[in-house]
LOMARDREN-336880 format. One record per atom (N, C-alpha, C, O): z, y, x. Coordinates in pm, whole numbers, plus 32768, in hexadecimal, padded with zeros to 4 digits. Atoms other than C-alpha are relative to their C-alpha. Last residue first. Layout:
<rs>
ZYX ...
</rs>
This chain:
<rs>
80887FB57FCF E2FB2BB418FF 7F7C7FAA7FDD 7F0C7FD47FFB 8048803B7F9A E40E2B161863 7F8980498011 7F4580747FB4 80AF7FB8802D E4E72C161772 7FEE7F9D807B 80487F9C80D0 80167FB77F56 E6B12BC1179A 7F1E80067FA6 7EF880037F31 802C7F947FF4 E7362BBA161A 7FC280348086 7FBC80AA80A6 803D7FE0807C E7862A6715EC 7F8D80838013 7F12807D8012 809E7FF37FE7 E7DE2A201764 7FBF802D7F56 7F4D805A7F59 80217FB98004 E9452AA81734 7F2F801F8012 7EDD807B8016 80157F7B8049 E9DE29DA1693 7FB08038801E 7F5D80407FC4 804A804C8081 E94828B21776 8032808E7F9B 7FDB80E27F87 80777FD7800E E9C229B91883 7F947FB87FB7 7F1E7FDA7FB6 803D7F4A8009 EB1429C9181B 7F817FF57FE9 7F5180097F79 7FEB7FDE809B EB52283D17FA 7FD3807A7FD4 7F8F808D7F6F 8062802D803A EAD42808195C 7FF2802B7F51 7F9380537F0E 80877FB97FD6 EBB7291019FB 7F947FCE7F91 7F5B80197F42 7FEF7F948075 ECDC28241937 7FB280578028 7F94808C7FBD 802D803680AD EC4826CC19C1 804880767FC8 804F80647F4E 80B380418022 EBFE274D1B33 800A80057F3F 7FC5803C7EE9 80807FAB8000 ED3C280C1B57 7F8C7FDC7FD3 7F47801B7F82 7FD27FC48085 EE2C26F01ADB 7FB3806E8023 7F7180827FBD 7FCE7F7F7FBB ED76264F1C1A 801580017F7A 7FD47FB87F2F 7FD87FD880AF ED0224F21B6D 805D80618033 80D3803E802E 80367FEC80B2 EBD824B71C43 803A80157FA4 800A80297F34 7F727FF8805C EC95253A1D93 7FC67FF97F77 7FD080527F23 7FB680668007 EB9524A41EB7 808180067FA2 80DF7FB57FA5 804480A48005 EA66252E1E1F 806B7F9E8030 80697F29800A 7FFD802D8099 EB19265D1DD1 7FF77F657FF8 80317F0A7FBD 7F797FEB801A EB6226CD1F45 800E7F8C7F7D 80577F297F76 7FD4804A7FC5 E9E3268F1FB2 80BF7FA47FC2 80E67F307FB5 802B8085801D E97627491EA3 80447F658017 80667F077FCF 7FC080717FD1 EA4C286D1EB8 7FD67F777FF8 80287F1E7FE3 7FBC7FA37F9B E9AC29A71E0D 803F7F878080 80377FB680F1 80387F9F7FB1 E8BC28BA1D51 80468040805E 801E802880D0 7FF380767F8E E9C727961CA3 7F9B808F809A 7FC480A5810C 7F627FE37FC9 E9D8287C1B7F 80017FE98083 802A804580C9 7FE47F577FF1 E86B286C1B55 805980358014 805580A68046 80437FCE7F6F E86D26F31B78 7FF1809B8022 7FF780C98094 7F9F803E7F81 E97826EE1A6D 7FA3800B8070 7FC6805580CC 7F9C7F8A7FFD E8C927DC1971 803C7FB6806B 8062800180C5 80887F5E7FBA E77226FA1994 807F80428009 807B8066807F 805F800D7F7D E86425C01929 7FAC807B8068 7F9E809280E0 7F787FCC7FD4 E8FE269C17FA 7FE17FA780A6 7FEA7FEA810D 7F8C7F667FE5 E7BE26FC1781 806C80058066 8087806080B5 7FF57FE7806A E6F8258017AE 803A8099800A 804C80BF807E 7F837FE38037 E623253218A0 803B802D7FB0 7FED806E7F6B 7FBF80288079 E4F624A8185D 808E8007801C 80DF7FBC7FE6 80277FF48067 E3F7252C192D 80367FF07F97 800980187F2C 7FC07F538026 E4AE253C1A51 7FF180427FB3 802580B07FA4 80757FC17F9D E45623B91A8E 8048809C7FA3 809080AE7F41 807B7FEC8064 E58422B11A26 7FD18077805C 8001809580C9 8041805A8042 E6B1221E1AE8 7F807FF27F91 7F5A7F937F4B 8014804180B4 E79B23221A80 7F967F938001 7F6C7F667F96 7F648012805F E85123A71BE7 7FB87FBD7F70 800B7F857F2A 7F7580067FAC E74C235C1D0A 80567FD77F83 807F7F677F65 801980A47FEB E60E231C1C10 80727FE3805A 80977F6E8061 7FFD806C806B E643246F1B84 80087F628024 80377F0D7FD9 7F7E7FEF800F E68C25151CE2 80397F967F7C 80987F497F72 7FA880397FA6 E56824861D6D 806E80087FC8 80B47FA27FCB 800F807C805F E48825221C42 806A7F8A804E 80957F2B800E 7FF2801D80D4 E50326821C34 80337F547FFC 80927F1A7FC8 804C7FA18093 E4F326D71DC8 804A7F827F99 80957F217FA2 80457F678045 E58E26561EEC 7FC57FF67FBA 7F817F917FCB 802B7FFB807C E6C125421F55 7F9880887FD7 7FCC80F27FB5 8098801B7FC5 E6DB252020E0 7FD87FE37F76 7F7D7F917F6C 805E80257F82 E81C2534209F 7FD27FA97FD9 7FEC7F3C7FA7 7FE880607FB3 E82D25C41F35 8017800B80AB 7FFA807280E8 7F878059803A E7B6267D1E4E 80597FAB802E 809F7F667FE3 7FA380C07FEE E6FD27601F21 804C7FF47F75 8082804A7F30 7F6E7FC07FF2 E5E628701E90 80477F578037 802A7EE08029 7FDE80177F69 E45527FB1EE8 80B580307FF7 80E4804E8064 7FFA806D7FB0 E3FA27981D97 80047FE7806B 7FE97F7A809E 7FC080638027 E4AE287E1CA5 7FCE7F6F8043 80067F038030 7F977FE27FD5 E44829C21D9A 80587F567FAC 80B87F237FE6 7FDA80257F57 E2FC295C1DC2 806E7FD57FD1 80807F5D7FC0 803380A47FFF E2D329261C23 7FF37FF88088 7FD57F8680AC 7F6E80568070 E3C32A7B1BB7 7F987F748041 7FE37F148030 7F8380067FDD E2BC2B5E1CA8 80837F93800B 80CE7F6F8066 7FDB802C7F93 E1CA2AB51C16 803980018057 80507FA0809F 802380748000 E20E2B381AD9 80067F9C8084 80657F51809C 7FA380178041 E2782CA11B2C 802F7F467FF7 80937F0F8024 7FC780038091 E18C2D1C1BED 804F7F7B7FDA 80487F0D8011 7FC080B7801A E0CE2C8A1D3E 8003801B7F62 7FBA7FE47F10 809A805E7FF5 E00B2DC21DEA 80377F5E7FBB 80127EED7FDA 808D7FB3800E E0FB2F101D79 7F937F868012 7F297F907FD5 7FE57FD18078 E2742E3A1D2C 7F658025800D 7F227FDC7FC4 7FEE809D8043 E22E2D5C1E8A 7FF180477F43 7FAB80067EF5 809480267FFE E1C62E931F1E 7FFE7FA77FE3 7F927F6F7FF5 803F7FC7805D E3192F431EA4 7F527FFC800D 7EFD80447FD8 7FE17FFE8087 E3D92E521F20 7FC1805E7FA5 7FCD80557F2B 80318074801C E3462E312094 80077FD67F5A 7FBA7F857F26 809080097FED E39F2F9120CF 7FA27FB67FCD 7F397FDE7F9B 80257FA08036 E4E62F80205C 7F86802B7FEE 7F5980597F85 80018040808D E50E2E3A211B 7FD080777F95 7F6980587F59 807580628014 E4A32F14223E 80027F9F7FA2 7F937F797F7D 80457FBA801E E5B73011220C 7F667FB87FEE 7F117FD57F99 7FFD7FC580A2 E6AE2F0B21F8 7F8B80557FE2 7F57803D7F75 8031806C8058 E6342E782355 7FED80157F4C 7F957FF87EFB 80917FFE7FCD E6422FE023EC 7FD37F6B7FB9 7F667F647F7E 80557FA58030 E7893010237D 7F7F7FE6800C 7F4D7FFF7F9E 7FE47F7A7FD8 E8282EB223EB 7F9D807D7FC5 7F3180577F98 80077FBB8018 E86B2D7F237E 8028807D802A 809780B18034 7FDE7FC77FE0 E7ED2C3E23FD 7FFD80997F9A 7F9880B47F59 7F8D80068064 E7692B5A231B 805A803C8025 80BF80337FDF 7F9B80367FDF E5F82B5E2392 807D80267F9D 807580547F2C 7FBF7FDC7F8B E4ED2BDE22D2 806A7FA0801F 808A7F467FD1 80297FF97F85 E3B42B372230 805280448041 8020806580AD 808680297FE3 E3F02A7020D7 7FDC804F80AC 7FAA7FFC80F9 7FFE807F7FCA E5622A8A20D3 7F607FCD8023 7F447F728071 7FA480457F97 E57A2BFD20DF 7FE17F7C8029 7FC47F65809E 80217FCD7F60 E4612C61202E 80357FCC805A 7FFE7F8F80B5 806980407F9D E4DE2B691F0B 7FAD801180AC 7F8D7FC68108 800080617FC9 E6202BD91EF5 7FA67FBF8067 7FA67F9780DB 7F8E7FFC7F8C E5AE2D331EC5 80207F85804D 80007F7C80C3 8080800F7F9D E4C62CB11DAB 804280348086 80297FE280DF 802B80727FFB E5F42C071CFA 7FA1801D8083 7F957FDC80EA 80618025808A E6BD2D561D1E 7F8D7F708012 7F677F6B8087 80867FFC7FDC E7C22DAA1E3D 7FB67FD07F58 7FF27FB67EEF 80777FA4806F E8EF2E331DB5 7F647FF68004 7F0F803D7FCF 80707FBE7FCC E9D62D0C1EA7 7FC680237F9A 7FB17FCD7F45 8077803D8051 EB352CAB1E4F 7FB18066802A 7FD480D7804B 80797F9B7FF3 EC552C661F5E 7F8780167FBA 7F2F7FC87FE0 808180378012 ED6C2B931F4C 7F9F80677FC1 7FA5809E7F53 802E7FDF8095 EE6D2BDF2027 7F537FF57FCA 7EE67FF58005 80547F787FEE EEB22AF3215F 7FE780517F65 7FD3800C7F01 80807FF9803A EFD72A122142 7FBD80767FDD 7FEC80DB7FA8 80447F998052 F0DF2A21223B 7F7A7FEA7FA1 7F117FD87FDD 80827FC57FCC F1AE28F122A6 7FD180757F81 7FED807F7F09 805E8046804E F31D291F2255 7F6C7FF48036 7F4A804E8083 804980347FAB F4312981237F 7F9F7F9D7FBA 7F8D7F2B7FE4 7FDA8061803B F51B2A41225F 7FC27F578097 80047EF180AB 7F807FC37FFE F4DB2B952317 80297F707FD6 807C7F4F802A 7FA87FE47F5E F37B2B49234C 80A17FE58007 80CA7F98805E 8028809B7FD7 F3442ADE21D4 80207FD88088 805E7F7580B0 7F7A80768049 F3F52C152173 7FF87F748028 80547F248037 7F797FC37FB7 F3032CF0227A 80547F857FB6 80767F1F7FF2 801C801F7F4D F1B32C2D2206 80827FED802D 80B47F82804F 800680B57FFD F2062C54208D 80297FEC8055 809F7FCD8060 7FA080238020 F2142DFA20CA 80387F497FF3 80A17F218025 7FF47FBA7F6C F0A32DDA21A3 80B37FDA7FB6 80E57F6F7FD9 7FED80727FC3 F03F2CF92059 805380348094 80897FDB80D6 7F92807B8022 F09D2E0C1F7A 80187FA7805F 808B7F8C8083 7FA07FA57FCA EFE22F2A2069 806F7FA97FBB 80DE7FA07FF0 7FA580027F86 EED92E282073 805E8040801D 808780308090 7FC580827FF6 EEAA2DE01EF6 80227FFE8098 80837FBA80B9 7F7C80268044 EEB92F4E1EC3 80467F818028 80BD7F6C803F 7F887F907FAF EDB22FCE1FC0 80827FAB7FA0 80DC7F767FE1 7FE87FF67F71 ECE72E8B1F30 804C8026802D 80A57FDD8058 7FDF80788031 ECF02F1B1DB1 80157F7F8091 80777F37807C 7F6B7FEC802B EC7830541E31 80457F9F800C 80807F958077 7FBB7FCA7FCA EB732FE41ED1 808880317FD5 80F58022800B 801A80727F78 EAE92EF31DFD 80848052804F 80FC80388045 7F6E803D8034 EB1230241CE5 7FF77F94806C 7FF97FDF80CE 7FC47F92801D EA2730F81DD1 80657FA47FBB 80CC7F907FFA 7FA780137F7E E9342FC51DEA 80728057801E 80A9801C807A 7FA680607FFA E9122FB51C70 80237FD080A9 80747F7D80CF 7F947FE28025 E8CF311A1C6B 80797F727FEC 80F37F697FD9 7FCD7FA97F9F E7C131021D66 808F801A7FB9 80EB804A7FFC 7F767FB98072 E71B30071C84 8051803A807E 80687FEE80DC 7F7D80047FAA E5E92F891D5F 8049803A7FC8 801880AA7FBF 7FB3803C7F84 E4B52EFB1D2D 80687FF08017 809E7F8E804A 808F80017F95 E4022FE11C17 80167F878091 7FBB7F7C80E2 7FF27FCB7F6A E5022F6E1B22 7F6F80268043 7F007FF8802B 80217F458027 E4B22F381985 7FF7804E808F 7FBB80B9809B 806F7FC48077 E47B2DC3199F 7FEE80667FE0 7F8B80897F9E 806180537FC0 E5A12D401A9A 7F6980587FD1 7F3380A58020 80847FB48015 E6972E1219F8 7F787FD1804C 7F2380278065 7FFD7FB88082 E7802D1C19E0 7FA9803D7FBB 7F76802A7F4C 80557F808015 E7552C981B48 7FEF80307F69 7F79804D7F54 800A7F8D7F85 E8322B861B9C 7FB2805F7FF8 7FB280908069 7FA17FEE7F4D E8C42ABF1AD6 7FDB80398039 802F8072807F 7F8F7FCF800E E7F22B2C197A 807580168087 80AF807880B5 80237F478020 E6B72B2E1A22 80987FFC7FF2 80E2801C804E 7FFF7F9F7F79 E71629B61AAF 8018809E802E 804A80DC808C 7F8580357FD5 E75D293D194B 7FF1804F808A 802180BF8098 7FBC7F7A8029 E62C29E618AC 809F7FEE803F 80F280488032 80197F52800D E561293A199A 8023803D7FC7 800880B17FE4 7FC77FC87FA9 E61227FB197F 7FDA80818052 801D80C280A2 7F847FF37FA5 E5F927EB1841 802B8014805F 809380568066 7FF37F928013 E46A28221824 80A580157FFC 80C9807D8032 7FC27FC68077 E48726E518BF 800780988001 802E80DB8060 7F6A7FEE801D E39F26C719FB 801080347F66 7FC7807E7F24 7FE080878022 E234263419C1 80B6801E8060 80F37FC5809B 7FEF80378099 E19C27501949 80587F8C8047 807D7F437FEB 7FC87F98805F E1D528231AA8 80057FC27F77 80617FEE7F32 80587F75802B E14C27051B81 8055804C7F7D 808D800E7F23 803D7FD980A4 E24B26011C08 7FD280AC7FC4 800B81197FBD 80337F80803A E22B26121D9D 7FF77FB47F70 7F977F697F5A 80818049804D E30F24BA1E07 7FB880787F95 7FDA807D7F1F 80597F8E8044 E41D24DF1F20 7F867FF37FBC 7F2A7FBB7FF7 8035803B80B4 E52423FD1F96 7FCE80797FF3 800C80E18007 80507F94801F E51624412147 80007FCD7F61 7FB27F707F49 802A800B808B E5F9233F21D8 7FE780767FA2 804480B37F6E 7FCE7F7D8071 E66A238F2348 7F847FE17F93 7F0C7FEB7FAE 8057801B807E E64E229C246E 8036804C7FBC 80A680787FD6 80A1802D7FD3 E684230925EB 7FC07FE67F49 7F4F80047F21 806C80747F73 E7CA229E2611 7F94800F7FD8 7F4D7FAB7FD0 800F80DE8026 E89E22EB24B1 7F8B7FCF8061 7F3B7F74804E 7FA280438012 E8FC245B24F3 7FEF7F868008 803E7F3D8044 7F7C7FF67F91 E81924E725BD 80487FC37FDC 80767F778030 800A80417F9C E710247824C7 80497FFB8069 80537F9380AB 7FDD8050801C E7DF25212393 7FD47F7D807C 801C7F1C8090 7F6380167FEF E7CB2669244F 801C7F537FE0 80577F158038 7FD080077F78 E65B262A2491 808680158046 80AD800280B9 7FFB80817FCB E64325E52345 7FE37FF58066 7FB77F868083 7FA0805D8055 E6D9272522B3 7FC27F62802B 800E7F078009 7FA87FFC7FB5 E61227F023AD 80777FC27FD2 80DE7FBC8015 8000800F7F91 E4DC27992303 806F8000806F 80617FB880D2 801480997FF9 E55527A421C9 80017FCC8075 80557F7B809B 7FA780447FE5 E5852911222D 80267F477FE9 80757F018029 7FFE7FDD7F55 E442297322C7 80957FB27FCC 80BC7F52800F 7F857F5F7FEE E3DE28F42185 801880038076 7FE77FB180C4 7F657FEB7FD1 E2DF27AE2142 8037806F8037 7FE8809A808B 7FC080577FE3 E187274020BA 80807FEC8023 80B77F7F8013 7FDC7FDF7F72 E13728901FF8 80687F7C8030 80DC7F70800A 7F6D7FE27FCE E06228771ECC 80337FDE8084 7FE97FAB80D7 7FFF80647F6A DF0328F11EFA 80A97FF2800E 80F680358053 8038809C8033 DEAF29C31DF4 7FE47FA48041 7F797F698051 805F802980A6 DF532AF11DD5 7FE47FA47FF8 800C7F637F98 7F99802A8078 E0202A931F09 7FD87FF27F6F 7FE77F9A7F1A 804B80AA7FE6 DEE52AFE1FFD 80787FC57F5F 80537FAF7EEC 804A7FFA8064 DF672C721FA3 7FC87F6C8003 7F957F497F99 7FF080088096 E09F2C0A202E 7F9480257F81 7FA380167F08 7FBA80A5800B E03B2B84218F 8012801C7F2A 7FEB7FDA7ECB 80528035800C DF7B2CC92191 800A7F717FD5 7FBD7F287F97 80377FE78056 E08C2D9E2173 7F597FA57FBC 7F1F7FAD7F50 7FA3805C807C E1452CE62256 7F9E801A7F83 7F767FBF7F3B 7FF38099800A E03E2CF6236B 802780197F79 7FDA80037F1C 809280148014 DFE12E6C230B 801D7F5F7FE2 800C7F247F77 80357FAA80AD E11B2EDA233C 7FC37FC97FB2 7FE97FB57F3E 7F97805E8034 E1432DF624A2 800D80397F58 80157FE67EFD 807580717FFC E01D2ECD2505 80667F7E7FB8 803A7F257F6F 8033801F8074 E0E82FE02498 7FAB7FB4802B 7F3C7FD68003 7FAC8025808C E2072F892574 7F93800A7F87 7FA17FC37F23 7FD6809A8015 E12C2F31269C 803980227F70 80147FDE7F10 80AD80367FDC E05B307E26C0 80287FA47FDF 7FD77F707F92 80317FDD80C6 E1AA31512664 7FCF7FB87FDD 7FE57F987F68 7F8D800880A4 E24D30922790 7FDE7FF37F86 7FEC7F9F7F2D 800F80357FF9 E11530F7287E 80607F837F96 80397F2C7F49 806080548062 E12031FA2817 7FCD7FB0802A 7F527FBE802E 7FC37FEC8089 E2A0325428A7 7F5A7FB37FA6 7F5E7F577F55 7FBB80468014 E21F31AF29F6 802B80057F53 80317FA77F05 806680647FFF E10D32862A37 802C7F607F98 7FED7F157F4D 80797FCE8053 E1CD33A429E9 7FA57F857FD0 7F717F6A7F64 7F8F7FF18076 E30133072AC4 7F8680267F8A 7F837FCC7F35 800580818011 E1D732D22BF1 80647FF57F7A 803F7F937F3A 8089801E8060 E145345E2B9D 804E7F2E7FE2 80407EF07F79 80107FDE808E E2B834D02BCA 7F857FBA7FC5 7F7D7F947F50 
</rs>
């Protein structure tokens, strides 16, 4: 009993020392931006497996004035709405997630069978995530990509000390220059000089609404530029950036 005792705090002793790390990694963030993500990181050590050893890193920190105020209201709009009134985490927009999930797999589960029955391949259902910008960020800035309870609960963790020692602002200026666009495409100003050939400063509305579309699926997008998804998504959220608030 005493070696299990010994053992259990010895556990505690590591996890909040590992607490402490992250938490510390993110108060540094105020003002010290952050050279690279746990997941970047594991996004070009996938792309090095793939192509022998070499893997092409595009990445170029533009400071908070020097992205379009477009594509900060463009991003809000795609993916976080309430970006600006949240503490972290919309509990009601993970709750519709869920729902909205249970449905698309109990359709896709019906699909499956007919497609079986016919001898079609299956396509997986498509699945939308309630996470919130700063959510994202926890995630891609220091956990893995595995998911399980104990990882979720530590994004949870990590999201509401990114909201208490960062706020709002810089929050929105990691998260638009470490997100993918690409392979081996990250942040604002890479992405601009990938698809428009100019700095991130001068994109235009409906430009900023297409890389913000392009977010959930980067990779995907980048090789389908005239998806009839991409260019009618895009159209929405130029509507809809009018009315989004920048921090």
């Amino acid at each position: 009993m005493k070696a299990l005792a010994r053992w259990i705090a010895c556990l505690v002793v590591a996890g909040l020392a590992l607490e402490l790390f992250f938490l510390a990694r993110i108060a540094a963030m105020a003002a010290i931006d952050p050279q690279s993500t746990t997941f970047q990181r594991s996004e070009m050590w996938r792309i090095a497996l793939r192509d022998g050893g070499e893997a092409t890193w595009r990445q170029q920190w533009a400071p908070y004035a020097r992205i379009s105020d477009n594509l900060k209201r463009a991003v809000i709009a795609s993916e976080d709405a309430a970006f600006t009134d949240h503490e972290g985490v919309e509990w009601e927009a993970i709750e519709r997630a869920r729902q909205r999930n249970a449905k698309a797999e109990e359709l896709a589960a019906k699909r499956a069978a007919r497609a079986a029955a016919r001898g079609k391949p299956v396509r997986p259902p498509q699945l939308r995530g309630g996470s919130t910008i700063t959510q994202q960020l926890a995630k891609n800035l220091l956990l893995s990509s595995e998911r399980t309870l104990l990882r979720k609960g530590q994004e949870l963790v990590l999201t509401y000390a990114l909201e208490i020692l960062l706020g709002k602002r810089r929050i929105l200026e990691i998260y638009l220059n470490s997100v993918e666009w690409g392979d081996g495409v990250f942040g604002a100003e890479a992405a601009a000089q990938r698809y428009f050939r100019k700095s991130a400063a001068q994109l235009t509305p409906s430009e900023a609404a297409r890389l913000a579309v392009m977010l959930p699926s980067p990779r995907f997008y980048e090789q389908r530029p005239n998806s009839p998804y991409l260019n009618g998504r895009t159209a929405t959220i130029v509507a809809r950036m009018g009315a989004v608030e920048v921090p």
